[in-house]
N, C-alpha and C positions, 0 to 999 in steps of 0.2 A: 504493500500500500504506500510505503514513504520511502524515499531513497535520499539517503544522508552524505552530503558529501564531505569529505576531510581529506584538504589537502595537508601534508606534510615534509617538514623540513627542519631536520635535527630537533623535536620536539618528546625527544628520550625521556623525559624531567616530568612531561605531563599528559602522556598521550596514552597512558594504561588508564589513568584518571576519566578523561574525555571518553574511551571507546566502552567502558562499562557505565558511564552514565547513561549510551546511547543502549547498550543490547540490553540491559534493564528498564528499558523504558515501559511503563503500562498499557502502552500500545504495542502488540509481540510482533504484527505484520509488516517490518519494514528489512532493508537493505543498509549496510551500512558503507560505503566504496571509501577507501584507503587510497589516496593518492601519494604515493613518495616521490621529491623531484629531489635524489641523488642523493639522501642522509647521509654524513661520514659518522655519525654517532648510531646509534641500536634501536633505531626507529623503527628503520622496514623488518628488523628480526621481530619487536615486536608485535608491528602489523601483523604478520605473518606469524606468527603465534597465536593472535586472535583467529585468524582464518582457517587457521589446524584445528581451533578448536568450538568454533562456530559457522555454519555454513552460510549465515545471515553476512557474513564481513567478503568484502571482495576486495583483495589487494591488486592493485597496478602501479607501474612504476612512469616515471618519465626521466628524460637526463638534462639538469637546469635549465628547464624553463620555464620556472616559474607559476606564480599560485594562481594568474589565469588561466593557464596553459592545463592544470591540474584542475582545476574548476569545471573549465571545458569539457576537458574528458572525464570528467565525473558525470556529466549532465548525459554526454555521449550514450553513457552505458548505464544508466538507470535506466535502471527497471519499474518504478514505481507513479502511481498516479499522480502522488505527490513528490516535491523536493523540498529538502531542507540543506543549508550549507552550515557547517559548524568547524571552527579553525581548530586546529592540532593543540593550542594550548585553554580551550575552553569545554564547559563543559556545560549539562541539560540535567534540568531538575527531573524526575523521573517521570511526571507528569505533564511535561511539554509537550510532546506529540498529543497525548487526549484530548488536553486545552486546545490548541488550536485546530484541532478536526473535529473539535466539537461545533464550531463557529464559521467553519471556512463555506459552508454550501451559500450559494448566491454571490460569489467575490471572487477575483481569482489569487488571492495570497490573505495574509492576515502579519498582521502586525505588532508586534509588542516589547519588551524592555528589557532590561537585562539591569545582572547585579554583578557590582565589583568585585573582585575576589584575588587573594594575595596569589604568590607560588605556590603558598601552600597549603590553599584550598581555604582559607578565614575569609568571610565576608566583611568588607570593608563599608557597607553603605546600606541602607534598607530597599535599593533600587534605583533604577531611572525609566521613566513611560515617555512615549514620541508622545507630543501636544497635536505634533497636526502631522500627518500622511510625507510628510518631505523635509522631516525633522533629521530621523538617521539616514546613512548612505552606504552603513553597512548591509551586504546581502545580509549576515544572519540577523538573527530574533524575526524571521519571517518564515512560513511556510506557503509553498507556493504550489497553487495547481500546474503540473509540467505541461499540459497544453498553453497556459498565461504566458510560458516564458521560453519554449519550445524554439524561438527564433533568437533571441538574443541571445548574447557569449559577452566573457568577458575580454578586456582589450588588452594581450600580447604587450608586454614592455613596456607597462605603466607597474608606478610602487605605488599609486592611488588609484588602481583599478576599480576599487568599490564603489565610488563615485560616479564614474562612465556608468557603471553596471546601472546603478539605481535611478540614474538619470534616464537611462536609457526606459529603463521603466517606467517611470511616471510617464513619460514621453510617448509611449505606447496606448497609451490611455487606458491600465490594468486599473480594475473598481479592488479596492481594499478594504478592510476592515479592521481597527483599532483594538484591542484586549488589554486587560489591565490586568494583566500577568508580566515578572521581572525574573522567570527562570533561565534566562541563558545567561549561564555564570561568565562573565569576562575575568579573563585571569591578567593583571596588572602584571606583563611579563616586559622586563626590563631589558631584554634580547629581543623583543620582537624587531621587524621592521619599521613600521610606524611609532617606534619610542624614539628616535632620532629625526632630527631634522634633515630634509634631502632635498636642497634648494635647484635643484635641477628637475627632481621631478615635481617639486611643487608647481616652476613654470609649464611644465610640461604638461600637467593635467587642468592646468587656467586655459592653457593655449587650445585644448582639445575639448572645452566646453565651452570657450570661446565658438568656436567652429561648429558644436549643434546649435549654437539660438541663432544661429543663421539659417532663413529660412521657414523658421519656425513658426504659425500663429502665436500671436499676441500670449495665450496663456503659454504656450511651452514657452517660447520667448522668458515667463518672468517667471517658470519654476527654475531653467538652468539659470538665470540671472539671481536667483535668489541662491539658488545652492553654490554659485562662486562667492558671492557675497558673506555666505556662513562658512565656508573654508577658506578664505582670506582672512578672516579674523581670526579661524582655527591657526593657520601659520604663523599668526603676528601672535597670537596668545602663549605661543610654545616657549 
């Protein structure tokens, strides 16, 4: 029924954490797809230890290309009506999948919050909830019917791919729906990607939202104009 995507990269530290929040889920009908793009640390062994010992987990690998490139082909190979994406250092209250398939009929995704969470696993916050539909830009805390999003991909050799991804969605004109659930645990990982600044791809990803509101009616025009507007300030805030 859902097909969970995780992409992976040297996420040894927290990726046994992530893959049992996901096959303990209250919902037992889903797929779990393992992405590894080239671990030098004991990620893909233990991917693949999950997969020796659950048939539900499907390991693939790719060679540096990145967590689009890994996204992509997670999307490629599910199996599932639905899609969910959830990163290698996070993890899923065991009640996420039922919350949001309780609510998704009439929409084609659903939307909701997430809670912060250290390395090692302590909640740091009581939560965070999007206010309006084009609030986050992250794909996860979303479940999505895979016909809604069946066409779009994410974009190859950006380090703020999540952004094109989400944009490109609003953009699509997908109907949503709000819940006020904060189970997708964010882990405060101070080796991620996006904990450092990266003034290159920051121009890089203005310049390629620059380039969809061209074109665009008046409302897409002023969602991509508003979502540069909230990550120009995300950059200047850092």
């Amino acid at each position: 029924m859902i097909s969970i995507i995780v992409p992976i990269y040297n996420a040894e530290q927290y990726l046994n954490a992530c893959v049992e929040s996901l096959l303990n889920q209250t919902v037992k009908d889903i797929e779990v797809i393992l992405i590894d793009d080239s671990s030098t640390d004991r990620s893909l062994a233990i991917a693949q230890a999950f997969a020796a010992q659950d048939s539900r987990v499907k390991v693939l690998q790719e060679f540096h290309a990145g967590q689009s490139v890994a996204r992509n082909m997670g999307m490629a190979h599910a199996r599932g009506e639905y899609i969910a994406f959830v990163d290698a250092d996070d993890q899923l209250e065991l009640d996420w999948c039922e919350r949001h398939l309780a609510v998704i009929e009439g929409v084609d995704y659903v939307q909701s919050g997430y809670t912060r969470i250290s390395p090692e696993g302590k909640r740091l916050n009581s939560g965070c909830l999007p206010k309006h539909p084009y609030q986050f830009t992250s794909p996860c805390m979303r479940l999505y019917k895979l016909q809604a999003i069946s066409r779009l991909r994410f974009s190859p050799g950006f380090i703020y791919e999540d952004v094109l991804f989400s944009t490109d969605l609003w953009l699509s004109g997908a109907r949503s729906k709000m819940i006020d659930h904060t189970g997708y645990l964010y882990t405060l990982n101070p080796n991620s990607t996006t904990a450092h600044p990266h003034p290159d791809a920051q121009r890089k990803v203005l310049r390629a939202l620059n380039e969809k509101a061209k074109g665009q009616p008046i409302k897409g025009k002023l969602i991509v104009w508003y979502t540069m507007i909230r990550l120009k300030l995300h950059f200047l805030l850092r």
